[in-house]
C-alpha positions as CSV (number, residue, x, y, z in Angstrom):
1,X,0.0,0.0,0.0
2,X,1.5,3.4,-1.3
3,X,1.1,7.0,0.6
4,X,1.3,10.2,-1.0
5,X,5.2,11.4,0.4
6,X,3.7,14.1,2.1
7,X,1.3,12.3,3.9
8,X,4.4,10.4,5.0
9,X,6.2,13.2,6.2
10,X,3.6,14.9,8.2
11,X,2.5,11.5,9.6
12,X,6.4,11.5,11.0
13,X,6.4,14.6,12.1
14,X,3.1,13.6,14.2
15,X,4.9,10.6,15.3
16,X,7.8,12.8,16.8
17,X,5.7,15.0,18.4
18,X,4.2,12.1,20.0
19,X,6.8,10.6,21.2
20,X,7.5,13.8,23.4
21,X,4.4,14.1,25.2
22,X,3.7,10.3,26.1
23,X,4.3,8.9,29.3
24,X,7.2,6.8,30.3
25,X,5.6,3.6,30.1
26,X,3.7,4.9,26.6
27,X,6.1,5.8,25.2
28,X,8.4,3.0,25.6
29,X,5.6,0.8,24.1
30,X,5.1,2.7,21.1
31,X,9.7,3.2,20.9
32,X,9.4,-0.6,21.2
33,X,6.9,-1.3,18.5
34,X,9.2,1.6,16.2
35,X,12.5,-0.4,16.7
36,X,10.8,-3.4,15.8
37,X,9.3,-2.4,12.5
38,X,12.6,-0.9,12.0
39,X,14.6,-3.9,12.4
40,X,12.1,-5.7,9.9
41,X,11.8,-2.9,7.3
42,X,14.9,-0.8,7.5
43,X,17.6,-2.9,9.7
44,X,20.5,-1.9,7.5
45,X,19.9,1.7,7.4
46,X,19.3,2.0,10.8
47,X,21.8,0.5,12.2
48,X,23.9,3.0,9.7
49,X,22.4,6.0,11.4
50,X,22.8,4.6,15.2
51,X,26.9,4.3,14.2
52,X,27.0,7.4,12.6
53,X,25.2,8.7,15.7
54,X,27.0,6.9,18.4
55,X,28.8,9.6,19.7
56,X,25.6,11.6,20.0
57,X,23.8,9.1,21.8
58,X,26.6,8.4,24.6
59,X,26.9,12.7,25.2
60,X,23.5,12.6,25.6
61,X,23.5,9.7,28.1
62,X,26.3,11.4,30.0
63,X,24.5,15.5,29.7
64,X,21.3,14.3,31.6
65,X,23.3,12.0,33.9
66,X,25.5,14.7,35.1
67,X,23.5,17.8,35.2
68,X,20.4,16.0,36.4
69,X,20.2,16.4,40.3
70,X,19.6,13.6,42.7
71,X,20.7,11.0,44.4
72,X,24.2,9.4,43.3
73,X,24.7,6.3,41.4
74,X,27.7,5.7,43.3
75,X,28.4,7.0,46.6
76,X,32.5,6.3,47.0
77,X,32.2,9.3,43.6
78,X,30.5,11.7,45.8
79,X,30.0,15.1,43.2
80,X,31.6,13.1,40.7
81,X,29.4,10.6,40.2
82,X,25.9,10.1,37.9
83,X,22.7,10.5,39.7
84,X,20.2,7.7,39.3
85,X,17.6,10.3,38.2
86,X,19.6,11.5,35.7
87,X,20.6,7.9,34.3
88,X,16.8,7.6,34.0
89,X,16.2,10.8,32.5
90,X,18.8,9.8,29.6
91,X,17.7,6.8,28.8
92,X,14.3,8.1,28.3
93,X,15.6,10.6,25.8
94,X,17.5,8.3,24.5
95,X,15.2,5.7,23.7
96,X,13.2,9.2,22.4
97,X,16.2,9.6,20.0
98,X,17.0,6.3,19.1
99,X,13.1,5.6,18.1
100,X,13.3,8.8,16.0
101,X,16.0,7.5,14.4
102,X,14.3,3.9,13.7
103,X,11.3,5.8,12.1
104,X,13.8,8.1,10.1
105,X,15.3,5.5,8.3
106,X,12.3,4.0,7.7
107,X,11.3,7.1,5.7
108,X,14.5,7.4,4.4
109,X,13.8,3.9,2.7
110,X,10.3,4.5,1.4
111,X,10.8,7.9,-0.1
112,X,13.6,8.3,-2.7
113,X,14.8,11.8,-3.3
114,X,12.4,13.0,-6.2
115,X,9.5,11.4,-3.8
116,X,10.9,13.7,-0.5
117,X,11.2,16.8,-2.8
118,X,7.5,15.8,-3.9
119,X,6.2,16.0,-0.5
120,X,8.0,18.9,0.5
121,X,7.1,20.6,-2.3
122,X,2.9,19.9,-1.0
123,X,3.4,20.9,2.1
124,X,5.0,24.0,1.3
125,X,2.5,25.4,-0.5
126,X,1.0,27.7,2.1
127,X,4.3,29.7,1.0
128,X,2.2,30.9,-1.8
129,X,0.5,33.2,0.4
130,X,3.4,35.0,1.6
131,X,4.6,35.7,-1.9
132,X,7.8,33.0,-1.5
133,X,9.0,30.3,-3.8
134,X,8.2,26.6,-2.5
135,X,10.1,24.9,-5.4
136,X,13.5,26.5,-4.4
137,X,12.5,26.1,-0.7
138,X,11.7,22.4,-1.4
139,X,14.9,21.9,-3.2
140,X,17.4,23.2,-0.8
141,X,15.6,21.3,2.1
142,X,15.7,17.9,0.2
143,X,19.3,18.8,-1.0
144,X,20.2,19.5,2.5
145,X,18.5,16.5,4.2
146,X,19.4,14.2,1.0
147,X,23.6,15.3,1.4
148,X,23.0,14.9,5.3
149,X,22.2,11.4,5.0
150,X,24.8,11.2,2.4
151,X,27.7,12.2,4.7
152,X,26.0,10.1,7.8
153,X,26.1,6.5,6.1
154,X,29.7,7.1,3.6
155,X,32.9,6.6,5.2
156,X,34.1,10.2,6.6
157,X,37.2,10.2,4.2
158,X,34.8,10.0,1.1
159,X,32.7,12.7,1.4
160,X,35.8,15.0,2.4
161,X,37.1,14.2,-0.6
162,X,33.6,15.0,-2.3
163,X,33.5,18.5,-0.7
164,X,37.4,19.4,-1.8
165,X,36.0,18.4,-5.2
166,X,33.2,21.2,-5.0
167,X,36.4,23.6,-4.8
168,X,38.8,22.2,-7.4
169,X,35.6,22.5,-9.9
170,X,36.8,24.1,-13.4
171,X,35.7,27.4,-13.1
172,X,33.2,29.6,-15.8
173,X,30.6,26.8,-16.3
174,X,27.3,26.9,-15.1
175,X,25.6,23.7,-13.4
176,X,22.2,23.7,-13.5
177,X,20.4,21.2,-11.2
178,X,17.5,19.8,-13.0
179,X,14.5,17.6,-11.2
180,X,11.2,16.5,-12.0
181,X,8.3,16.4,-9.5
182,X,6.2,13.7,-10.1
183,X,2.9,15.0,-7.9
184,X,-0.1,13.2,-7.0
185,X,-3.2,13.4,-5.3
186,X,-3.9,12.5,-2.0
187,X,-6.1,9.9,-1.2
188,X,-8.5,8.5,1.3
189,X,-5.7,6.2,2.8
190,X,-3.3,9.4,3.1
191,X,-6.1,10.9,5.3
192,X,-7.1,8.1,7.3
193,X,-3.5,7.6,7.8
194,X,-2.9,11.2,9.1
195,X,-6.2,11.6,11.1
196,X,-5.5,8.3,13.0
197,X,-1.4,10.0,14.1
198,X,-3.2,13.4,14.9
199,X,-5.9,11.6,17.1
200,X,-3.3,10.2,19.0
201,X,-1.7,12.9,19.2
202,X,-4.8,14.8,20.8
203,X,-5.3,11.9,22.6
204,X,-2.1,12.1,24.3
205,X,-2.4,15.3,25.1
206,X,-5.2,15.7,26.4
């Protein structure tokens, strides 16, 4: 079964914005049912972005456990040691982080790059009112998420290499990125799919 792209994107977006008003217990449910269709759907690119994120993941851990007041995890460290309120605190944003990055990659592997600039390019189209251009808008954004990714899964030495190649480009000739938008119409799937992630998202609010 096939969504419209932007349908997926705002149904993500819902899903993050979930994630950070559900309980503890809640939301390490619905993080445990995310790295599980992960694992199935997207295992290789996840576990791509969770190396290329590593060191993110372990400062995180050590921010809240350090800065987090309470009682110490171990009392022969005194000041110096992690507080056992802080150790839960980041884990819970970690498992936060990590499941955003399960559903990320699962994105990532449904929606190719023409198919992100697509739903981009919909969902930018209030821009209209204010007079601005959604096609360059919706360019640079996929450009910049697509070359993100890029640089996250390649080996660090490679895309160095790619950026010194920007530099030692002959100069006088103009490049001209070209890219076709193949748009289509939502359906009733697309909105059953969205108003079920905003219901819960209501739901969890409330």
């Amino acid at each position: 079964m096939k969504f419209h792209p932007a349908a997926i994107i705002l149904a993500w977006c819902l899903l993050i914005a979930l994630m950070q008003v559900l309980d503890s217990g809640a939301m390490l449910v619905m993080a445990g049912s995310v790295f599980l269709f992960a694992v199935i759907f997207s295992r290789h690119k996840f576990i791509q972005l969770v190396r290329r994120t590593r060191w993110i993941v372990l400062s995180l851990l050590l921010v809240f456990s350090y800065s987090t007041p309470g009682l110490p995890l171990f009392d022969s460290f005194g000041m110096f040691s992690p507080s056992y309120e802080g150790l839960e605190e980041g884990l819970l944003q970690l498992t936060r982080f990590l499941a955003t990055l399960a559903s990320l990659a699962m994105v990532l592997d449904r929606l190719h790059r023409q198919q992100l600039m697509a739903g981009l390019y919909t969902l930018l189209a209030p821009l209209l009112w204010l007079g601005l251009s959604r096609e360059r808008l919706a360019v640079r954004l996929a450009l910049t998420l697509h070359y993100a990714e890029v640089a996250m899964l390649r080996d660090t030495n490679i895309w160095q290499e790619d950026l010194r190649s920007l530099f030692d480009h002959q100069g006088g000739t103009d490049h001209r990125l070209q890219m076709e938008l193949s748009l289509c119409r939502f359906t009733v799937r697309d909105a059953l799919l969205l108003g079920s992630t905003l219901i819960l998202l209501i739901v969890a609010i409330r």
